[in-house]
C-alpha positions as CSV (number, residue, x, y, z in Angstrom):
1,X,118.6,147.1,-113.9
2,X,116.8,145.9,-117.0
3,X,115.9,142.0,-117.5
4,X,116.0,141.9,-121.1
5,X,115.2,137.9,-121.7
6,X,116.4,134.0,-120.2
7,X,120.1,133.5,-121.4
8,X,121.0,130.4,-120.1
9,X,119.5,127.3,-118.3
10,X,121.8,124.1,-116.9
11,X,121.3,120.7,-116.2
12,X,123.6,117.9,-114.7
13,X,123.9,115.0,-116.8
14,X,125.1,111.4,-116.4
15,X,126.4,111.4,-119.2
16,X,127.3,114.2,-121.7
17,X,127.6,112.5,-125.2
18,X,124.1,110.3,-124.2
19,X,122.8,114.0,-123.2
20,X,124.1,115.4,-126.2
21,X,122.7,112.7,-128.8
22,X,119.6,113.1,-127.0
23,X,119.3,116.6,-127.5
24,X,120.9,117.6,-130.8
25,X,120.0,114.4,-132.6
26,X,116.4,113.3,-131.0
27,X,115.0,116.9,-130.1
28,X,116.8,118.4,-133.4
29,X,118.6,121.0,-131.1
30,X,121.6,122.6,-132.6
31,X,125.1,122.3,-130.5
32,X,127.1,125.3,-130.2
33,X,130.2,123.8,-128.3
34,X,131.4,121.0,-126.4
35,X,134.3,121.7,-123.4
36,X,136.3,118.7,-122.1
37,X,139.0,120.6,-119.9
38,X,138.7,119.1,-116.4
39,X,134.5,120.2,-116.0
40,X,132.6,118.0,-119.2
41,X,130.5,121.4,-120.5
42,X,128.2,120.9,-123.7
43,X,125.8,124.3,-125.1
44,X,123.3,123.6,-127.2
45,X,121.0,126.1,-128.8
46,X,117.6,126.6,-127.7
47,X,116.0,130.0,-129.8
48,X,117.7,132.8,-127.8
49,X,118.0,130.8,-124.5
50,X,121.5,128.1,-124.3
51,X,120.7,125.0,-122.8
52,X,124.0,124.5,-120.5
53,X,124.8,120.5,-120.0
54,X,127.0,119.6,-117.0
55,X,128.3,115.8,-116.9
56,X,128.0,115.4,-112.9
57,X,127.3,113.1,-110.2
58,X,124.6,115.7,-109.0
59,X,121.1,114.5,-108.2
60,X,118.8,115.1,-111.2
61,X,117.2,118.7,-111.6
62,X,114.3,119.5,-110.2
63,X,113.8,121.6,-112.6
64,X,111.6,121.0,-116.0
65,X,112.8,122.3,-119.8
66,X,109.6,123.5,-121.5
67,X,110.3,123.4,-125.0
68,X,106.9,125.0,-127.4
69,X,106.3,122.6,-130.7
70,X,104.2,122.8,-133.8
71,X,102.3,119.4,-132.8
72,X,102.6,118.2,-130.0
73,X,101.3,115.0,-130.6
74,X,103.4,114.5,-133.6
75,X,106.2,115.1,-131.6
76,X,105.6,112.6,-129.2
77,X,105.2,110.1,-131.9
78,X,108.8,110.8,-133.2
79,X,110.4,110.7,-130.0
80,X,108.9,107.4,-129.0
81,X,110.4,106.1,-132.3
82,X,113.7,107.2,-131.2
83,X,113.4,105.3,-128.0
84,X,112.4,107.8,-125.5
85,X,110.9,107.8,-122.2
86,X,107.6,109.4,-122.4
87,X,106.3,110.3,-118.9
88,X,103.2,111.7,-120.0
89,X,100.7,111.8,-122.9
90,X,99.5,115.2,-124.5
91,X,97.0,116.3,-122.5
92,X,95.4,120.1,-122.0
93,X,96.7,121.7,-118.7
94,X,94.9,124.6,-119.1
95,X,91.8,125.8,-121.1
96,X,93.0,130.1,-121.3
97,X,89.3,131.7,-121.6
98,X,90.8,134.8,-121.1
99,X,93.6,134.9,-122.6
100,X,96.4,135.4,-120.0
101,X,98.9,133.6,-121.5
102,X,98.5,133.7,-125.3
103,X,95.4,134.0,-127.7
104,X,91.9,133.7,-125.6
105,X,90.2,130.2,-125.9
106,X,93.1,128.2,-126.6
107,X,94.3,125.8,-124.6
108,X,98.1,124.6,-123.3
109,X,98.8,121.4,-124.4
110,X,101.8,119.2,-122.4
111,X,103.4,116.2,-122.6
112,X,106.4,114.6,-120.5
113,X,109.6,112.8,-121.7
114,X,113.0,112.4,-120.1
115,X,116.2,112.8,-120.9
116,X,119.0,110.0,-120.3
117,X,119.7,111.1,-117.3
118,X,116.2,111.2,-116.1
119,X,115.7,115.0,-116.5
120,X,112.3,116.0,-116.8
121,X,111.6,117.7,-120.4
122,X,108.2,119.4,-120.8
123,X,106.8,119.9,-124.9
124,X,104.1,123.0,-124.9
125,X,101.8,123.6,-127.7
126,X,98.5,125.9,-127.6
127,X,96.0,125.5,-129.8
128,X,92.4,125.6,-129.8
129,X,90.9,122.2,-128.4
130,X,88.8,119.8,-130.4
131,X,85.7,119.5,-128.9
C-alpha cells in the first residue's frame, strides 16, 4: 500500500448552514455539495483535501483545521470583520533554523479562530521573521 496524499477530513457541526456560511462565505472556501437525506452532509473544497461537515449533537472535535495563507495577519483582520471568534493572535510557533519543515530560517506563523460551532481552525503562514 501507497499513501498517495489527505482526501478527506470531518467535523461535527451544530449547525450546517452556520457552518457552511462560515466556511464558503468568511474563509472563501468553495462548496462542492450539500446532502439533506436523513444525515445533514455538506463538502467543501479545501486544495486537494475535502473538508467533510457533519450537522450532529457530537461534542466538538478535538481536532484543529490548519489552513496555510498568504498573510496571516491580514487574514485575521478580515475575519474579525466578519464577526469571528479569534482565539489567538499571529504569533511565531516555531523559528525552522534548519529547515525541517520548509525553507531554513523562516518561521511558522499561527493564529486561532473558531468556527460556529466552536471548532478550533488553525491559519499557517511561514515567512521570514522581522527582527
Amino acid at each position: 500500500m501507497r499513501v498517495k496524499s489527505l482526501h478527506q477530513v470531518s467535523l461535527t457541526v451544530k449547525d450546517l448552514d452556520a457552518a457552511i456560511e462560515f466556511y464558503r462565505d468568511i474563509l472563501g472556501l468553495p462548496l462542492i455539495a450539500r446532502f439533506d437525506h436523513g444525515v445533514k452532509l455538506a463538502f467543501i473544497d479545501i486544495g486537494t483535501t475535502r473538508l467533510m461537515l457533519e450537522e450532529g449533537e457530537g461534542v466538538v472535535s478535538g481536532s484543529v483545521i490548519y489552513l496555510y495563507v498568504d498573510d496571516i495577519y491580514s487574514a485575521v483582520a478580515e475575519v474579525k470583520v466578519k464577526g469571528v471568534e479569534v482565539a489567538g493572535e499571529p504569533h511565531a510557533i516555531h523559528h525552522d533554523v534548519d529547515g525541517i519543515f520548509g525553507t531554513a530560517g523562516e518561521s511558522e506563523y499561527m493564529a486561532f479562530l473558531k468556527d460556529p460551532s466552536g471548532n478550533l481552525i488553525a491559519l499557517a503562514q511561514r515567512k521570514v521573521p522581522v527582527s
